[in-house]
C-alpha positions in Angstrom: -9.4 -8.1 27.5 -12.2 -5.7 29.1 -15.1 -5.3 27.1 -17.3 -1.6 26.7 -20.3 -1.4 24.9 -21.5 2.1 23.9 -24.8 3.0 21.9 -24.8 6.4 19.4 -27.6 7.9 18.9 -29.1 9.8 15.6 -26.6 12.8 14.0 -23.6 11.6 16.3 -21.2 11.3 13.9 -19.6 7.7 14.1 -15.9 8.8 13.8 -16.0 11.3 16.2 -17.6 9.6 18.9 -15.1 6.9 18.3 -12.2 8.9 18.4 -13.7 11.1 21.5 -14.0 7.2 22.9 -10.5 6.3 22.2 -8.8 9.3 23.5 -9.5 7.0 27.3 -7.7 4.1 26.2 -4.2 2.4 25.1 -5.1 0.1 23.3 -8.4 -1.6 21.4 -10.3 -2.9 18.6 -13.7 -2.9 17.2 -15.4 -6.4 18.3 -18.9 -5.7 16.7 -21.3 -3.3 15.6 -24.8 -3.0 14.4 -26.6 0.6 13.0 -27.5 2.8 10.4 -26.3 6.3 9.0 -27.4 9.2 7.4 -24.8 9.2 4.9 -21.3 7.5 5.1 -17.4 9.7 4.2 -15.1 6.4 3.1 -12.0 7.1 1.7 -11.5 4.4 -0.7 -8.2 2.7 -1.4 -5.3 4.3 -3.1 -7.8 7.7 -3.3 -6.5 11.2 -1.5 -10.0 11.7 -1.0 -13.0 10.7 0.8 -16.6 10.2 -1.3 -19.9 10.7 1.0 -22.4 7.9 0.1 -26.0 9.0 1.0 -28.4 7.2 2.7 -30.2 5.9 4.6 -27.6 3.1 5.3 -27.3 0.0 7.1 -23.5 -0.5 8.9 -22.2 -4.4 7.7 -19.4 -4.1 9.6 -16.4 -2.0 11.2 -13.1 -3.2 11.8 -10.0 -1.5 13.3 -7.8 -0.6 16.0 -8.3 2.9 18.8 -6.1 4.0 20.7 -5.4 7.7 22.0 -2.3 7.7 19.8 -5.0 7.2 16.8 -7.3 5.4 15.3 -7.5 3.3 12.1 -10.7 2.3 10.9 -12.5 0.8 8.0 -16.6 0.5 7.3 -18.7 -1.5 5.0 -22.6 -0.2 4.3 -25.5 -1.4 2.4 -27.7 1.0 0.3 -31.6 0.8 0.3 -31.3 -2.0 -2.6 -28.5 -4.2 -0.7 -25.3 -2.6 -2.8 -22.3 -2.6 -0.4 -19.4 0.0 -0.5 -16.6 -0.1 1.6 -13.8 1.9 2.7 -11.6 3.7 5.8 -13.7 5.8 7.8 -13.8 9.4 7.9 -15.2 12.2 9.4 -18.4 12.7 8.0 -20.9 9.7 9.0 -24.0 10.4 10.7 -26.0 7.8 13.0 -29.5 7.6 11.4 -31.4 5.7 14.1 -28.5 3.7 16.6 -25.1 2.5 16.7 -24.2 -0.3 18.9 -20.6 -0.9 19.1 -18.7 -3.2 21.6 -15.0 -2.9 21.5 -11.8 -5.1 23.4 -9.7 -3.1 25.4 -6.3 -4.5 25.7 -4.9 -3.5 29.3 -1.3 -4.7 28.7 -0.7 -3.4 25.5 -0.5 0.2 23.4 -1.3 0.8 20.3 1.1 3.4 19.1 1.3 5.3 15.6 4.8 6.2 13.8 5.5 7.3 10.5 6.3 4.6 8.0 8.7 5.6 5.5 7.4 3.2 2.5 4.1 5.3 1.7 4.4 8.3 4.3 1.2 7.2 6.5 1.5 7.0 10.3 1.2 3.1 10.7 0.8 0.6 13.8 3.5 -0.1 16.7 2.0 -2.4 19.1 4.0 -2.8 22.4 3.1 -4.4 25.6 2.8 -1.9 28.7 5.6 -1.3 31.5 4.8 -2.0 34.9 
């Protein structure tokens, strides 16, 4: 595993960057971060669409995999008063002050997206990279 540490900075939104990030790689995964936003965009499970969550924020935790061939992410916040909401990350979340993220990169393997039949979304194929 290689490891890359990037730093956002305020009204970068955090799914963008990431994606923007991803579109130079195979294959990774989200090994910590620590920030704020603005206002958050989750889509929460089993919903068609996202809800924005206003701020100011603090990021608990992001999880998921990147890869040019997509990315799959889910974020946890914490309001002013400590109330946690959670969901898959959308479009939509604005750095407040900083992100810091460091993410794995995974130079033998892709992380591939095709379509699963069973509920229609584009899901994980992992497979290891041809010499």
């Amino acid at each position: 595993m290689r490891i890359h540490a990037i730093r956002l900075t305020p009204d970068q939104d955090l799914m963008q960057a990431l994606r923007a990030w991803a579109n130079d790689h195979e294959a990774a995964s989200v090994l910590s971060v620590v920030g704020s936003l603005n206002h958050a965009n989750l889509r929460f499970a089993n919903q068609p669409q996202a809800t924005r969550i206003d701020g100011p924020l603090e990021i608990l935790s992001l999880s998921g995999t990147l890869s040019k061939h997509g990315v799959h992410l889910h974020l946890s916040v914490a309001d002013g008063q400590g109330r946690m909401t959670g969901g898959h990350l959308k479009i939509g979340c604005a750095i407040y002050t900083t992100a810091e993220i460091v993410l794995g990169v995974y130079p033998d393997l892709v992380f591939d997206r095709e379509l699963d039949g069973t509920y229609g979304y584009k899901e994980l194929v992992v497979r290891t990279k041809q010499p």
